[in-house]
VEXDREN-903879 format. One record per residue: residue in three letters; x, y, z of N, C-alpha, C in turn. Coordinates in pm, 1 decimal, always signed. Atoms other than C-alpha are relative to their C-alpha. Example, Ala and Ser with C-alpha at 12.3 -4.5 7.8 and 13.67 -1.06 7.14 Angstrom:
   migu       n.c1       n.c2       n.c3      ca.c1      ca.c2      ca.c3       c.c1       c.c2       c.c3
    ala      +89.0     -119.0       +0.0    +1230.0     -450.0     +780.0      +90.0     +120.0       +0.0
    ser      -82.0     -119.0       -6.0    +1367.0     -106.0     +714.0      -77.0     +109.0      +73.0
//
This chain:
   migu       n.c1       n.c2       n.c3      ca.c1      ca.c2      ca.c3       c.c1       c.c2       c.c3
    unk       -3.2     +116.4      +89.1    -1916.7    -2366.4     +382.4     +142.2      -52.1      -17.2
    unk     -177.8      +50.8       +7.6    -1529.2    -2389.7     +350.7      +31.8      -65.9      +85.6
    unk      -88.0      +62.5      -98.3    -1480.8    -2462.7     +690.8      -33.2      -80.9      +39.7
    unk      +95.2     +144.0      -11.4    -1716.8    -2762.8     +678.2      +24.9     -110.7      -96.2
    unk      -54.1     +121.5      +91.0    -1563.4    -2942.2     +344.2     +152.4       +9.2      +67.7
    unk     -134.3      -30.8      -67.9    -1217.4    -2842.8     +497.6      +29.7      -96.4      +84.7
    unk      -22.6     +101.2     -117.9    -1284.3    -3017.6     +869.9      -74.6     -134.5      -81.9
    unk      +57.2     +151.8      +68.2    -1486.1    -3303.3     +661.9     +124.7      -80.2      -59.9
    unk     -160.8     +117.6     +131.4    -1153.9    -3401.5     +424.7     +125.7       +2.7      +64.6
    unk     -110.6       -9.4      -43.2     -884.6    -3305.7     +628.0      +52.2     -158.1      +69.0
    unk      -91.4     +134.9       -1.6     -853.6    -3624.4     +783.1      +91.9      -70.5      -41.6
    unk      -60.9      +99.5      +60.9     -802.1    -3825.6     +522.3      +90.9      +54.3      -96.6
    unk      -99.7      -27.1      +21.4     -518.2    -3596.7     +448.6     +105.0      -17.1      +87.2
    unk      -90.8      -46.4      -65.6     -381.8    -3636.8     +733.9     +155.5      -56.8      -17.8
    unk     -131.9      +57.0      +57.4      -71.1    -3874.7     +629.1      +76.1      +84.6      -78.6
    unk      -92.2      -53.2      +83.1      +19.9    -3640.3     +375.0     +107.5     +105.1      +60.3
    unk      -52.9     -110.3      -91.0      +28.7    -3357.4     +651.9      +81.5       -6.5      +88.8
    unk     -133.5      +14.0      -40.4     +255.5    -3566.0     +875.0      +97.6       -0.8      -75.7
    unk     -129.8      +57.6      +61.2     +506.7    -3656.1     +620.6      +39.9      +99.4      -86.9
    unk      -39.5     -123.7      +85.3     +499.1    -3306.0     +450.2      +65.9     +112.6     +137.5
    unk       -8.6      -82.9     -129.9     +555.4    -3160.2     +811.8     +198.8      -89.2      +36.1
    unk     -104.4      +65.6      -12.0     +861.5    -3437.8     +874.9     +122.2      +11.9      -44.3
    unk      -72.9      -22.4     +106.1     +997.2    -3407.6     +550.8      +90.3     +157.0      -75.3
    unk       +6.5     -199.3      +48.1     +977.7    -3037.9     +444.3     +214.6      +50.4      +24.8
    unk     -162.2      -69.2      -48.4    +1364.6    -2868.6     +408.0      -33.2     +104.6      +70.6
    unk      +42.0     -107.0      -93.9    +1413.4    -2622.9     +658.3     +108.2     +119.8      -30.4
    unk     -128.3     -111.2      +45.3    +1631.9    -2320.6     +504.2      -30.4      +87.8     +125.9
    unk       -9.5     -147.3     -123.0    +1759.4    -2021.7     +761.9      -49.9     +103.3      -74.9
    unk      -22.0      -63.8      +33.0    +1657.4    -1735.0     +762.3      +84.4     +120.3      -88.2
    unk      -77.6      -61.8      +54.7    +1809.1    -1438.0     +550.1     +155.4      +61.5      +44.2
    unk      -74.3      -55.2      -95.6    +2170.6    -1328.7     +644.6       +8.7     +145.5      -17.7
    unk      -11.3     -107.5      -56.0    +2258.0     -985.2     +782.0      -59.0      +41.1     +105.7
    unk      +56.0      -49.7     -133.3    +2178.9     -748.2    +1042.7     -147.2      +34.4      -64.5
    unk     +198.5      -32.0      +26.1    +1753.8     -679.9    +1100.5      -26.5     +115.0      -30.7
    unk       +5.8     -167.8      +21.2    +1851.4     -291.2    +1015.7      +98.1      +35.9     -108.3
    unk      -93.6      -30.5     +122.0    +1988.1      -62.9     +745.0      -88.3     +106.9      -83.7
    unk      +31.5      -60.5      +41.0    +1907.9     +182.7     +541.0      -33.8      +25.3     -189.3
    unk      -42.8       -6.3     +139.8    +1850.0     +303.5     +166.5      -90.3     +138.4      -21.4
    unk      +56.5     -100.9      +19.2    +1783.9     +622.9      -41.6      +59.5     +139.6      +24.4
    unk      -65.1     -165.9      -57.4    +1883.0     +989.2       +2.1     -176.6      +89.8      +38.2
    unk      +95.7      -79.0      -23.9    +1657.4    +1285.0     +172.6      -42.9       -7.6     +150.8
    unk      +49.3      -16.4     -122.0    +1423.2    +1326.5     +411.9      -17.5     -113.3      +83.4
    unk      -39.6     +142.3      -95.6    +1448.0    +1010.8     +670.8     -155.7      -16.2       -0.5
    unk     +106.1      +65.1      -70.4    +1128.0     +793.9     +747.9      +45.9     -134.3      -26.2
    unk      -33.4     +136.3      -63.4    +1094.4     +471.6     +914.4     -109.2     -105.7      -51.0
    unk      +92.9     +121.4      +54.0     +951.6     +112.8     +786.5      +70.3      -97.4      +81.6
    unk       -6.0     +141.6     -130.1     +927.1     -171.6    +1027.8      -71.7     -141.2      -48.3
    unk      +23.5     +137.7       -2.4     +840.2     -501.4     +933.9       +0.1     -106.4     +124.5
    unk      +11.5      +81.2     -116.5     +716.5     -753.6    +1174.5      -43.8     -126.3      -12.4
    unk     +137.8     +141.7      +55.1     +572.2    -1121.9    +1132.1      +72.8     -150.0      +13.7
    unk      -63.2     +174.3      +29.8     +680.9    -1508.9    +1009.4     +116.1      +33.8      -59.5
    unk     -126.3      +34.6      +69.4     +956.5    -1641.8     +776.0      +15.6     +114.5     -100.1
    unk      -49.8      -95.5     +102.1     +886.8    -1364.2     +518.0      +70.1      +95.7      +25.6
    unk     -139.1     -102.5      -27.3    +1024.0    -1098.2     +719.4     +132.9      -89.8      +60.2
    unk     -117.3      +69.7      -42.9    +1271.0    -1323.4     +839.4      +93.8      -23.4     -155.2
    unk      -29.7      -51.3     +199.4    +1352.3    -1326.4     +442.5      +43.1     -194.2      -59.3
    unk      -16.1     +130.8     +107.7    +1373.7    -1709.9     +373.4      -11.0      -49.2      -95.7
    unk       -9.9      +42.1      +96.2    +1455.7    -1780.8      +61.1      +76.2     +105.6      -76.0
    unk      -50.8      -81.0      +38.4    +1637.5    -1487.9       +2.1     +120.7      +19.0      +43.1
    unk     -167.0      -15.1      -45.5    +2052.3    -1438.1      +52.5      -26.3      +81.7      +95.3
    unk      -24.4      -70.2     -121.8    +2001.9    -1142.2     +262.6     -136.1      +87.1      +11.5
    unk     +140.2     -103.1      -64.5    +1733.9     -906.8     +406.0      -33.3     +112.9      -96.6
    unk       +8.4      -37.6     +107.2    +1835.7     -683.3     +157.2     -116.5      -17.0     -127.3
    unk      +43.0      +99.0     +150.6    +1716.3     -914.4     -128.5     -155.0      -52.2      +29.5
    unk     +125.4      +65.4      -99.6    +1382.3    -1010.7     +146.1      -82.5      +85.3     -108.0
    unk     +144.7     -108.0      +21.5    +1023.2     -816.5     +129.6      +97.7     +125.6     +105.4
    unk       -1.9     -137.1      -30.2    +1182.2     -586.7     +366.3      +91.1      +91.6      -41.0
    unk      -54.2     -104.8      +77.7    +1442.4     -458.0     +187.7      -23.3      +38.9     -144.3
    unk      +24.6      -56.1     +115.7    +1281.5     -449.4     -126.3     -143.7     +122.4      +12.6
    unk     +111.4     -140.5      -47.3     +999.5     -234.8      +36.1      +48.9      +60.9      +55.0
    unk      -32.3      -96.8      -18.4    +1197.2      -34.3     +159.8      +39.8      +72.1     -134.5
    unk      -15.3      -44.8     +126.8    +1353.9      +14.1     -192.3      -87.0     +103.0      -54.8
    unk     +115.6      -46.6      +77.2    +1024.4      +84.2     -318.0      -50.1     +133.2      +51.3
    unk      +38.7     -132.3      -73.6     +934.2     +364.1      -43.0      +70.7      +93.9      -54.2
    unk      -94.5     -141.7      +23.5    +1225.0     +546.9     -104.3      +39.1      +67.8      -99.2
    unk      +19.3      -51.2     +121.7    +1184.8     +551.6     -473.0     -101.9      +88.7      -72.2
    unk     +105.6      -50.8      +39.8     +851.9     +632.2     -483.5      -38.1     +150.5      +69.0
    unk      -49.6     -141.6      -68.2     +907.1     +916.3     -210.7      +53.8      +58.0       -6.0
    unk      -72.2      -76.2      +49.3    +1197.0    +1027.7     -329.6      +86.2      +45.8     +194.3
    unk      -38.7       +8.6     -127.9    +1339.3     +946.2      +54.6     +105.8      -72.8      +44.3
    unk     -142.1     +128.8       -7.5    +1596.1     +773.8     +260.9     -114.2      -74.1     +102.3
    unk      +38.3      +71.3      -58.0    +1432.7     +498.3     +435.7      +58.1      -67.7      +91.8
    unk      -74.0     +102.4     -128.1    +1581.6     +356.4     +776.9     -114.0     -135.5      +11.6
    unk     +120.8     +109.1      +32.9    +1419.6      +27.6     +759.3      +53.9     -122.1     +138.2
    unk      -23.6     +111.9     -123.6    +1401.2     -267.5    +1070.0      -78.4     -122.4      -29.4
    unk      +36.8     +106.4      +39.9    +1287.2     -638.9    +1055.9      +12.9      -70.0     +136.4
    unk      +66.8      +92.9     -134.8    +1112.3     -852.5    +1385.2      -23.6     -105.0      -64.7
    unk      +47.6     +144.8      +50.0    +1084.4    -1183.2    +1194.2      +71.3     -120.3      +79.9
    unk      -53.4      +89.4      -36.4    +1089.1    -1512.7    +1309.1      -62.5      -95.0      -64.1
    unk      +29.6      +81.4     +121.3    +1083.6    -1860.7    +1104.2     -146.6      -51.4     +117.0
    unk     +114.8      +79.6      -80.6     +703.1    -2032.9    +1215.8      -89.9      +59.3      +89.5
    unk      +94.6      -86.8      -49.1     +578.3    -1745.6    +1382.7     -169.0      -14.8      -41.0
    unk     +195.9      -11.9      +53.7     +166.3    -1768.4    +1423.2      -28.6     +167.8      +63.0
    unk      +49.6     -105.6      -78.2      -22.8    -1486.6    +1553.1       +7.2      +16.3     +140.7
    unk       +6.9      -14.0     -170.7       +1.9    -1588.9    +1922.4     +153.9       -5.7      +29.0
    unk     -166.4      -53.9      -27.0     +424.9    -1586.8    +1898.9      +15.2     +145.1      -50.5
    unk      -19.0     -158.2      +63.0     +415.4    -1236.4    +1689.1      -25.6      +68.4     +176.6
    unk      +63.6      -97.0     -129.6     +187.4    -1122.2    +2032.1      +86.7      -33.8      +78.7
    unk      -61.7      +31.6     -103.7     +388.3    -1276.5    +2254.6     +125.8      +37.5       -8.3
    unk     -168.9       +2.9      +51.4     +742.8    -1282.4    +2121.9      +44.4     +115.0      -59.0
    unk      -46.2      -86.9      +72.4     +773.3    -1022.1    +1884.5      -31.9     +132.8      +17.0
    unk      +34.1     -126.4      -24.7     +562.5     -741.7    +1962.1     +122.6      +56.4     +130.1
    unk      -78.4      -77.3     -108.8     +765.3     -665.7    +2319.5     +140.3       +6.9      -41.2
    unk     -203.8      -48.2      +22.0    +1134.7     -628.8    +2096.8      -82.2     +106.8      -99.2
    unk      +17.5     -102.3      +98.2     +925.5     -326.0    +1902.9      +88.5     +135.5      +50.4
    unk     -138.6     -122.5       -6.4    +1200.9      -14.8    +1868.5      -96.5      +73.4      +90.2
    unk      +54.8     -144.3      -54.0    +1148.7     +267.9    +2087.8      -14.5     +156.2      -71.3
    unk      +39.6     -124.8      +88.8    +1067.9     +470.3    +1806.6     -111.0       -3.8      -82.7
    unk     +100.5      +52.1      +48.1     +748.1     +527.1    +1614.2      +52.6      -26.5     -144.5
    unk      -42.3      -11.0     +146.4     +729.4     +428.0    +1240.7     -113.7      +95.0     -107.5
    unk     +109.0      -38.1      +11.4     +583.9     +570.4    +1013.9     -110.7     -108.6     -167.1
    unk      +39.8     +110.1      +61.7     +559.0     +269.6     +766.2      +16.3     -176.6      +92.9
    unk      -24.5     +103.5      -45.8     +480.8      -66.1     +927.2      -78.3     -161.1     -104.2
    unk      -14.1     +145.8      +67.5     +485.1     -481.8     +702.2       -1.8      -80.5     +146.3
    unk      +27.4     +123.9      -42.2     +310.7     -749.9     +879.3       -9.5     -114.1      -69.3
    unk      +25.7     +100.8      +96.1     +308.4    -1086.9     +763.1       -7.3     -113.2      +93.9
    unk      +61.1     +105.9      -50.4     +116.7    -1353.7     +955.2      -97.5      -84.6      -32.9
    unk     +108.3      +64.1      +49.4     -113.8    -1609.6     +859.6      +22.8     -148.1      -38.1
    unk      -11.3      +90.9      +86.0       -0.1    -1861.0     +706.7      +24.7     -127.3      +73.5
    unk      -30.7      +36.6     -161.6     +145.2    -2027.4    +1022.2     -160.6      -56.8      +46.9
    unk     +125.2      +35.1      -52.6     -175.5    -2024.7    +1158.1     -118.7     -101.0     -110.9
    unk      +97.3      +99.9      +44.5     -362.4    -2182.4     +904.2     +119.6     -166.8       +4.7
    unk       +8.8     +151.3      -24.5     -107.6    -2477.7     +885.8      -23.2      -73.6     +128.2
    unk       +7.1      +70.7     -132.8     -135.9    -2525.0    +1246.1     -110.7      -34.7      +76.7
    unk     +130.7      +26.2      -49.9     -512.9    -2559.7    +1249.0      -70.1     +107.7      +63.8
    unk      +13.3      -84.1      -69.1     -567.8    -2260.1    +1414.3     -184.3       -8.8      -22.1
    unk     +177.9      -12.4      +24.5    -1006.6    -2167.2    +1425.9      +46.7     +170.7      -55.3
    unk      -34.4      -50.1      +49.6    -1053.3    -1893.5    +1199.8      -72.8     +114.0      +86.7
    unk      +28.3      -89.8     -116.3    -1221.0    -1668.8    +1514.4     +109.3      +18.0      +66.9
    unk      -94.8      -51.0      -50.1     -928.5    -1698.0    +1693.5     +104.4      +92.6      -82.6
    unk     -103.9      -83.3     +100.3     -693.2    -1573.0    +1401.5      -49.4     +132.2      +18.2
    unk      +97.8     -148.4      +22.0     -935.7    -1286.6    +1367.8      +39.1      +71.5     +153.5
    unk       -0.1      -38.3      -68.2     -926.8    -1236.9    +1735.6     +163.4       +7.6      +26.6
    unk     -127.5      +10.2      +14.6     -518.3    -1258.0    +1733.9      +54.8     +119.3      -64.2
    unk      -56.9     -112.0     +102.2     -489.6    -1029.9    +1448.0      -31.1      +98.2      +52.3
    unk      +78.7     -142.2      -41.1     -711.0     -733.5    +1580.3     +101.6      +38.5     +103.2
    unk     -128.5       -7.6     -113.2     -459.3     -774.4    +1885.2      +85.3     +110.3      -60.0
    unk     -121.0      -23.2      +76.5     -161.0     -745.3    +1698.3      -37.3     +135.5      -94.6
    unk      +38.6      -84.5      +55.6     -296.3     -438.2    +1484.6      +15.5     +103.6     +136.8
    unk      +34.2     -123.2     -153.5     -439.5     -269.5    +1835.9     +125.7      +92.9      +64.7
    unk     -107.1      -55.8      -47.8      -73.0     -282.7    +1928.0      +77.1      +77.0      -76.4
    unk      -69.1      -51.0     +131.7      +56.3     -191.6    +1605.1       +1.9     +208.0      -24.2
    unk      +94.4     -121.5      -11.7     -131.5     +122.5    +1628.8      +55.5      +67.4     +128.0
    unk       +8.0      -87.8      -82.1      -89.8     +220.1    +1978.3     +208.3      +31.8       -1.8
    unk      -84.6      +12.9      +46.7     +299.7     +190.0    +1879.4       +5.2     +110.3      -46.4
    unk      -41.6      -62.9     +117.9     +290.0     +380.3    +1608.3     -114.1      +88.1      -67.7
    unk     +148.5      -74.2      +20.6      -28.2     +613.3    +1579.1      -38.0      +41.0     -134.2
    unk      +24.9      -66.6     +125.9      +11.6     +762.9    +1261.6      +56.8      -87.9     -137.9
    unk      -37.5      +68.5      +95.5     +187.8     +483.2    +1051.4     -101.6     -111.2      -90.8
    unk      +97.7      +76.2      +85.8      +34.0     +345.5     +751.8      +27.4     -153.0      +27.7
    unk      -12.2      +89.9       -3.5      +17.4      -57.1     +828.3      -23.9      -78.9     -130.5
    unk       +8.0      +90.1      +80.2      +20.2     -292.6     +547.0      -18.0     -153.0      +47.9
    unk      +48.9     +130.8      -38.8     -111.8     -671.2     +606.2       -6.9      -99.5     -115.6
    unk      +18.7     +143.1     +126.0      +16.0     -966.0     +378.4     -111.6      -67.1       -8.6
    unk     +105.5      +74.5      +77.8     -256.0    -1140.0     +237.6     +100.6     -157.2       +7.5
    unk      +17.2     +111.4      +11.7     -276.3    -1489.4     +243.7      +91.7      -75.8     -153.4
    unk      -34.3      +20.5     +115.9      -43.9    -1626.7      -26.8      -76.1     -101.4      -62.6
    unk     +100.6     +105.9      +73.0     -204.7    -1914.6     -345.1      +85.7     -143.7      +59.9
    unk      -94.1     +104.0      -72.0     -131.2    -2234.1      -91.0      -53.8      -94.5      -86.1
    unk      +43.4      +90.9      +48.4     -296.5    -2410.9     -327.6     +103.9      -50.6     -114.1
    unk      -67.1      +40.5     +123.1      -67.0    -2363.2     -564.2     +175.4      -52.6      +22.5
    unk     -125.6       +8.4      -62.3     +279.0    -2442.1     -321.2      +27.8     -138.7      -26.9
    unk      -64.5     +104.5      +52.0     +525.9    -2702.1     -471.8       -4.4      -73.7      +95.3
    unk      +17.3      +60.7     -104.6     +574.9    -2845.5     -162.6      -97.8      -85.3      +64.7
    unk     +175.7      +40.1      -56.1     +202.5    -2936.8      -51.0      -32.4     -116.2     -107.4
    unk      +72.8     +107.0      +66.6     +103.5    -3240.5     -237.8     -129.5      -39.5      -17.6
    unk     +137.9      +26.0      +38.6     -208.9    -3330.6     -399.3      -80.0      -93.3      +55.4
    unk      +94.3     -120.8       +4.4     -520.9    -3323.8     -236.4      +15.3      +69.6     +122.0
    unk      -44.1      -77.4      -92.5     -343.8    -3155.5      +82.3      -27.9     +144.9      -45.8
    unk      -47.2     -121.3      +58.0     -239.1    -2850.9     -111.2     -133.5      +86.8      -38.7
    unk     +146.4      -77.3      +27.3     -618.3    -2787.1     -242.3      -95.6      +54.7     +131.2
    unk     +101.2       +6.3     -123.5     -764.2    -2825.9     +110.8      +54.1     +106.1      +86.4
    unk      -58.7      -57.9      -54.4     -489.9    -2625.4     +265.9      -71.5     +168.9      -93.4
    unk      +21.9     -121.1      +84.3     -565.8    -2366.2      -41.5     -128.8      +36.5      +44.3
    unk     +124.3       -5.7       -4.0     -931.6    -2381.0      +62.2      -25.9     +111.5     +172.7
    unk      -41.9      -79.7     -110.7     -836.7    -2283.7     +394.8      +57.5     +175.0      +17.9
    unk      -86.6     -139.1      +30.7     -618.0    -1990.7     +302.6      -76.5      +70.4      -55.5
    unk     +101.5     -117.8      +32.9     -892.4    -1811.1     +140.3      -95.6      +55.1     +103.8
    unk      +88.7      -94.7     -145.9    -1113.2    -1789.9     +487.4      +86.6      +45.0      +53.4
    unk     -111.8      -79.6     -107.3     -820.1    -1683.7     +638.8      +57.5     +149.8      -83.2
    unk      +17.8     -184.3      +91.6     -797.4    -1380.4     +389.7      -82.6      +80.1      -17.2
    unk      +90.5     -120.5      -52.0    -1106.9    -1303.1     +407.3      -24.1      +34.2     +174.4
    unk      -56.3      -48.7     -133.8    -1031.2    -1278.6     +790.8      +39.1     +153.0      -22.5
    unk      -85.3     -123.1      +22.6     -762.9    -1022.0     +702.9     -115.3     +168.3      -53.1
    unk      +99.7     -142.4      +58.7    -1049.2     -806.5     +503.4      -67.0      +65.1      +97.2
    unk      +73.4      -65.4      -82.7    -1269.3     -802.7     +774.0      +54.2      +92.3      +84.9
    unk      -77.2      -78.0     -172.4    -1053.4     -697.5    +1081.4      +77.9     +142.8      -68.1
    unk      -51.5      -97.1       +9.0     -865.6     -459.2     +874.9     -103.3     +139.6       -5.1
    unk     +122.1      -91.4      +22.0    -1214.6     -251.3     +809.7       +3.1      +92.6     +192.4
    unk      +10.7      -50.2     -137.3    -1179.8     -180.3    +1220.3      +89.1      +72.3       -0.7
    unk     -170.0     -114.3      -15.7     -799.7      -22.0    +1152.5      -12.3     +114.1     -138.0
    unk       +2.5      -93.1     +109.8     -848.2     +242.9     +901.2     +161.1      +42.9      -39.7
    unk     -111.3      -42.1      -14.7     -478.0     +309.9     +924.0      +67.0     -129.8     -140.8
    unk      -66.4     +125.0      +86.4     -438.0      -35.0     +742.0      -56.4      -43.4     -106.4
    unk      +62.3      +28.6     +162.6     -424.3     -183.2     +392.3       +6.9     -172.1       -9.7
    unk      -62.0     +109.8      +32.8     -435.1     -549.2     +319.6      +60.4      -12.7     -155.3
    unk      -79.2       +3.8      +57.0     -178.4     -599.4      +81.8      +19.7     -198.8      -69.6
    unk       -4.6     +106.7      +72.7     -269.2     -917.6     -186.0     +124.8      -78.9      -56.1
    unk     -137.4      +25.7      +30.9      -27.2    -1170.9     -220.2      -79.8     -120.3     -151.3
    unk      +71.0      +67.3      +83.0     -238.0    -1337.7     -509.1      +41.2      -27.2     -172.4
    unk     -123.6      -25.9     +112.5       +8.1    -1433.1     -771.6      +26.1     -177.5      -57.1
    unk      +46.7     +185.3      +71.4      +18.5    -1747.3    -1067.0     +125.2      -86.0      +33.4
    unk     -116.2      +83.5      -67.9     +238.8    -2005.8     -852.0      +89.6     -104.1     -100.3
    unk     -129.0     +117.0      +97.9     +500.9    -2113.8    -1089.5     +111.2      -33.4      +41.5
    unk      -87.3     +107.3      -80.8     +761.6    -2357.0     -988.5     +157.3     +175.9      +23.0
    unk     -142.6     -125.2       -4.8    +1050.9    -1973.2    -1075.3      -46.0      +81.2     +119.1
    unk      +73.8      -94.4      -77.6     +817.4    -1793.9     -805.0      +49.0      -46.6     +139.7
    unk      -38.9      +82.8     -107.2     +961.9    -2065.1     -517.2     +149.0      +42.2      +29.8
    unk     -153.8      +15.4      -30.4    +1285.7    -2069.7     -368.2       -6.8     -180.6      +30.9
    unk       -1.3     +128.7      +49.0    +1388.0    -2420.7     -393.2       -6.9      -90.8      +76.7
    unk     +115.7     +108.0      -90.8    +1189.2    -2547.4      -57.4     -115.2      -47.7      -39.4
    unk     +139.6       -9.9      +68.2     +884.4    -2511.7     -243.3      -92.1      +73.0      +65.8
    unk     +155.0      -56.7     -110.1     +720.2    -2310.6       +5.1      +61.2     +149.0       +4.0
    unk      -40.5     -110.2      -39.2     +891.8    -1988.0      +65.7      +49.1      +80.1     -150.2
    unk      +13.0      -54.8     +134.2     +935.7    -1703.4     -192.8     +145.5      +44.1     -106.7
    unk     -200.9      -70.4      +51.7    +1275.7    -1644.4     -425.7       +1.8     +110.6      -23.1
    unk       +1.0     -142.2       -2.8    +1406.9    -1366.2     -441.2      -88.1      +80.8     -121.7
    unk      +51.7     -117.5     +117.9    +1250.4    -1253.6     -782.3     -128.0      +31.4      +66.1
    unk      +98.7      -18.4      -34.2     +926.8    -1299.6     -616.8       +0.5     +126.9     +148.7
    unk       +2.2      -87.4     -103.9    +1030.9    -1100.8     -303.2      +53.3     +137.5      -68.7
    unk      +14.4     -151.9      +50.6    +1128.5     -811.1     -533.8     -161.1      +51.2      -99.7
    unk     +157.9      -30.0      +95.7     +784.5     -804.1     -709.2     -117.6      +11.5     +104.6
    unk      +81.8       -5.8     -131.7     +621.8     -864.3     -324.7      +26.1     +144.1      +16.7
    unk      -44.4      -83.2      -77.5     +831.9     -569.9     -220.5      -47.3     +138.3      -84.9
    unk      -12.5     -112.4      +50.0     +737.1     -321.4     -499.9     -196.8      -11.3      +27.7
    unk     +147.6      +19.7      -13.9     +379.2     -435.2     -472.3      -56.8      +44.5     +132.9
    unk      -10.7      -69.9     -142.7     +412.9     -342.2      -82.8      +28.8     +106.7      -13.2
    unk      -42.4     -181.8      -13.8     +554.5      -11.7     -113.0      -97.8      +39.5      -91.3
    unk     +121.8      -46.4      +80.4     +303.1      +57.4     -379.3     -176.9      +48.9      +91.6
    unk     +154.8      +20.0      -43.8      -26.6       +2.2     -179.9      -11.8      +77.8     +159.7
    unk      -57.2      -99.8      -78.5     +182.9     +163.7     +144.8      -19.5     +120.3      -23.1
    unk      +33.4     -188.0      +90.4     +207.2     +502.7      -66.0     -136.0       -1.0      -35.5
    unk     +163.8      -22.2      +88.9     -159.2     +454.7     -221.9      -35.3      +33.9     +141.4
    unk     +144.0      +21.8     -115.1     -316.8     +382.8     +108.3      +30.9     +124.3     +123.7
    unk      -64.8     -121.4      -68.7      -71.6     +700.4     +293.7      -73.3     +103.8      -67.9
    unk      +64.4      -91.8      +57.3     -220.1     +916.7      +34.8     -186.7      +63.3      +17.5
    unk     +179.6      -52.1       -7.5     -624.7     +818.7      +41.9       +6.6      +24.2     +131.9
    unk      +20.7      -58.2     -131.6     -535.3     +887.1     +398.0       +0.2     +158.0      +27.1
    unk      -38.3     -198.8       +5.2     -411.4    +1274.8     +340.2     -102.0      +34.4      -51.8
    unk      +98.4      -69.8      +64.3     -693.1    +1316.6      +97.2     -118.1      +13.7     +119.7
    unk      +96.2      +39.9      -77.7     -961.4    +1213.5     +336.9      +17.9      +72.0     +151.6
    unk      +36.6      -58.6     -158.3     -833.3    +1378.1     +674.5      -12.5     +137.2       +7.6
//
């Protein structure tokens, strides 16, 4: 039913969608190097891979991203040092992650791995079979990578609610972004290894970095503890259970 009022109205959005596509500021990525560490103890590894979030836009440095605040979070909650790495690139869909990003994965396994794709794909029209069939990919590899690492899978952020997106774009786009999360539910049910990780949060103008689309840092430290959180939960019902 979504994806039938969706292709029905989109049209007569489409003006908004060129001139929000034209217009849009384009901030860089985060600065520093894609590696680094934090924590004292026993060493394990967290890898991040995906779009602009691991790329940390909207955030000063990588540090300040999702991936260095999940790493934070690991190594607090483990009581660990965390060597932590970051594969992001700005606009990444699911078919550049497969293509582009997967073949620079370290030659080491992890044993925590942050994806974050989706979002990309829904603005670019993508069909929500292919995403599905994209993602399972990208997991398959994720996995044969990294056998034993717990995966985490951003969730779909509220596009409905993105400063940026103008009214009735922003609703239709939002309408979108919910089949494309429940995407994420399904396919992850095939990876037992993996958690999807809700990015479902009340979009207030302090929650933006000041493109309107990408997350500020306060929000990427509240992403990042919310990630390492559901990382450790979902590492655990794994120990109980094997």
């Amino acid at each position: 039913m979504r994806s039938i009022v969706f292709w029905s109205l989109f049209p007569f959005t489409l003006p908004q969608a060129y001139k929000v596509r034209k217009n849009a500021p384009r901030f860089p990525a985060a600065s520093g190097i894609p590696a680094g560490s934090i924590g004292e103890g026993t060493s394990l590894r967290f890898l991040a891979i995906g779009d602009s979030i691991i790329a940390g836009v909207g955030a000063s440095t990588l540090q300040n991203a999702l991936v260095g605040q999940t790493a934070l979070g690991l190594a607090e909650k483990l009581s660990c040092r965390i060597e932590w790495g970051a594969i992001g690139k700005i606009g990444a869909t699911t078919k550049k992650v497969e293509e582009a990003l997967l073949p620079q994965l370290p030659n080491y396994e992890a044993d925590f791995i942050a994806l974050s794709v989706g979002v990309n794909d829904v603005t670019s029209l993508l069909t929500l079979p292919k995403y599905e069939k994209n993602l399972h990919r990208i997991l398959t590899a994720l996995e044969q990578h990294s056998p034993k690492a717990v995966i985490g899978v951003a969730g779909i952020p509220p596009l409905r609610g993105f400063p940026l997106l103008p009214t009735p774009l922003r609703s239709l786009i939002g309408l979108r972004g919910d089949s494309f999360d429940e995407v994420i539910e399904r396919v992850i049910k095939k990876h037992p290894r993996t958690v999807r990780v809700p990015l479902d949060f009340e979009p207030a103008p302090h929650k933006f970095s000041p493109d309107g689309y990408h997350p500020s840092e306060e929000s990427y430290q509240e992403f990042g503890a919310l990630f390492s959180s559901e990382l450790v939960r979902h590492q655990r019902f794994l120990q109980k259970v094997s």
